[in-house]
N, C-alpha and C positions, 0 to 999 in steps of 0.2 A: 392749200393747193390741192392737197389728194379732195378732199370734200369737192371742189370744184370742178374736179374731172369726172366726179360721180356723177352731179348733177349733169351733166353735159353726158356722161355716157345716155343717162335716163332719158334726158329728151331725146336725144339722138334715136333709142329704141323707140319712143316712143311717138318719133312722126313716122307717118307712114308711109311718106314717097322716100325715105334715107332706106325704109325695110325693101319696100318694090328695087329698089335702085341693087341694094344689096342679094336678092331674091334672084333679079335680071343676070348680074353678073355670075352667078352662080352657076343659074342655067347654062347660061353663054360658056364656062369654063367643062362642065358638064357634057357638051355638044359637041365639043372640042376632044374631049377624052372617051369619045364614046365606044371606039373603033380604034383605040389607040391599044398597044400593051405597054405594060409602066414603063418601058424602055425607052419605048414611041411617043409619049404622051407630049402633046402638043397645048399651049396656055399663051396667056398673052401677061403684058405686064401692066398694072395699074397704069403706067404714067402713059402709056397706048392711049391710053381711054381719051386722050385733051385733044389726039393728032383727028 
């Protein structure tokens, strides 16, 4: 079971639209917090992303 979740981590890093995808959101949270103070700070939540 853990061996399997390895392997799946591995490909996982290792296609490159899961890294751009992972990249984009980053940014996106990034844009979000730009202008914020850690009080203020504004995010969204994963399951946003389906709406």
């Amino acid at each position: 079971l853990i061996n399997q979740k390895i392997v799946m981590c591995r490909q996982l890093w290792g296609c490159e639209s899961f890294v751009f995808v992972l990249e984009y959101l980053l940014a996106i949270g990034n844009y979000l917090n730009q202008h914020a103070g850690k009080e203020k700070a504004k995010g969204f939540r994963l399951s946003s992303l389906t709406k």
